[in-house]
N, C-alpha and C positions, 0 to 999 in steps of 0.2 A: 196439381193433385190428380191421382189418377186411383181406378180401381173403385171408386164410391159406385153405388148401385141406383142413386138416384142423382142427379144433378137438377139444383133448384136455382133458377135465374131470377133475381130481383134487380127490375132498373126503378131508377128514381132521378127525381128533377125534381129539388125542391122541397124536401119533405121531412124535414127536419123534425117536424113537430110530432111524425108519426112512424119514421122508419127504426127508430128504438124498439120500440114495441113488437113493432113484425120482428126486428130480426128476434129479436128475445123469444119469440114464439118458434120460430124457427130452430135457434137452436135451445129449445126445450125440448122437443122431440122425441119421444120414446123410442122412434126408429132412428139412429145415431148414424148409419152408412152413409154420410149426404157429403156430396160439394155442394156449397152456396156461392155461387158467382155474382157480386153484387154489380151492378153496372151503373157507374154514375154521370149522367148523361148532361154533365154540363151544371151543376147546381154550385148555387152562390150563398146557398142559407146556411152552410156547416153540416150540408146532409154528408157529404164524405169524409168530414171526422167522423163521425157517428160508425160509418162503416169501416173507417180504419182502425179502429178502437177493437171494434168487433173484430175485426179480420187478424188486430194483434193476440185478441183473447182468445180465439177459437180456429186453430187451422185447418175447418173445415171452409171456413169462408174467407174467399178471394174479393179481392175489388179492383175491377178494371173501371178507366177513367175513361171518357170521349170526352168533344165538344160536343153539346147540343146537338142533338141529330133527330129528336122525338122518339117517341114509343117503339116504334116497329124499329128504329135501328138501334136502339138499346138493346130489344132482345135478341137483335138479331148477333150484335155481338157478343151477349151473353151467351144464344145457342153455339157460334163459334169456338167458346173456350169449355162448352160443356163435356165432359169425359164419360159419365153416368151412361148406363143399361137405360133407363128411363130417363123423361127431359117433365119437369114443372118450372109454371113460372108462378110467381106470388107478387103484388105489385104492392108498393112499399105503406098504401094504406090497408094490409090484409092482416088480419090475425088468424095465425089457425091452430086447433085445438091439438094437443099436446101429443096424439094418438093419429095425427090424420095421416101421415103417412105410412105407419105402422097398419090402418086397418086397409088402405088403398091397397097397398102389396098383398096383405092376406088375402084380399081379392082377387089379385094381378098372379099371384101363384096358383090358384086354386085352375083347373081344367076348363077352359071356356073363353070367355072375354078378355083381348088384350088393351083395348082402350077404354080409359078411365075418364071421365071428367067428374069433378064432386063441385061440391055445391061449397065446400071449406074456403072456398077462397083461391082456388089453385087448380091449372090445369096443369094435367097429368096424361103426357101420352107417350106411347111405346115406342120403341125406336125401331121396331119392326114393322110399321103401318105402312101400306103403301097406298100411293095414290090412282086416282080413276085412272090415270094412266099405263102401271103399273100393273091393272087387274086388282080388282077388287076382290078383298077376304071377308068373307060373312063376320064371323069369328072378330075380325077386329073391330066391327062395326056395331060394338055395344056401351050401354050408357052406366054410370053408375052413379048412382043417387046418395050424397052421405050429407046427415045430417048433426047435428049436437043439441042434446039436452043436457044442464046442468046435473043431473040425478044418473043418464045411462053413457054418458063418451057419447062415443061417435059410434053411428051405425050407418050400411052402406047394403046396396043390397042394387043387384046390376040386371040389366036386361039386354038380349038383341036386337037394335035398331034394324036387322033385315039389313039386304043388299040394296046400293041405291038403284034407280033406274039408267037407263040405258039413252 
């Protein structure tokens, strides 16, 4: 899949009893441009039907299989097959509200701040960030706070973290 504007990685080990949920939240989403890359890093509970199911019902979501290799190389394989303008990952115990990536991008478009983290369950960073190495950018170096009340969605509202030190 290629061309999505955001690419969402979800690994799981094990989690049968709760990655239905997430993915259903995921693709609920009022923001629709998504690859979901699910990564299933070796489970024996039936967590990879769950995501083949998914991945037959919605061609937005892929599922790539490993052996056990833990957290950091689940996403790490997930980030390999991400194609997305933007990289989140969501871990298969997260739910997130129906709007959260809908009101992240209104953010991420608006003049200012390119890096997002929320509080939804999901980080959210740009694919333009570069490292201390690379020269740091002021600009990418801002936080974004999004929360959810049953009565207002999701609200988000960003700040600049400042350049780090030297």
């Amino acid at each position: 899949m290629t061309g999505q504007r955001i690419s969402v990685v979800v690994p799981f080990f094990n989690n049968a009893a709760l990655l239905g949920d997430c993915l259903a939240s995921i693709a609920a989403q009022t923001y629709r441009d998504l690859q979901v890359i699910m990564v299933d890093d070796g489970s024996t509970d039936g967590s990879a039907a769950i995501a083949r199911a998914q991945a037959a019902e919605d061609p937005r979501f892929e599922l790539v299989s490993q052996r056990n290799g833990g957290p950091g190389s689940a996403r790490n394989r997930g980030v390999a097959a991400a194609a997305g303008e933007f990289l989140a990952f969501v871990d298969a115990d997260d739910l997130l509200p129906p709007d959260a990536y809908a009101t992240m991008l209104s953010v991420l478009d608006r003049p200012g701040p390119a890096n997002v983290s929320g509080s939804s369950g999901s980080d959210f960073v740009s694919g333009g960030a570069r490292s201390r190495q690379g020269g740091w950018r002021p600009t990418l170096a801002a936080r974004l706070s999004c929360s959810t009340t049953s009565r207002s969605g999701t609200s988000c509202s960003a700040g600049h973290s400042g350049t780090p030190p030297d």
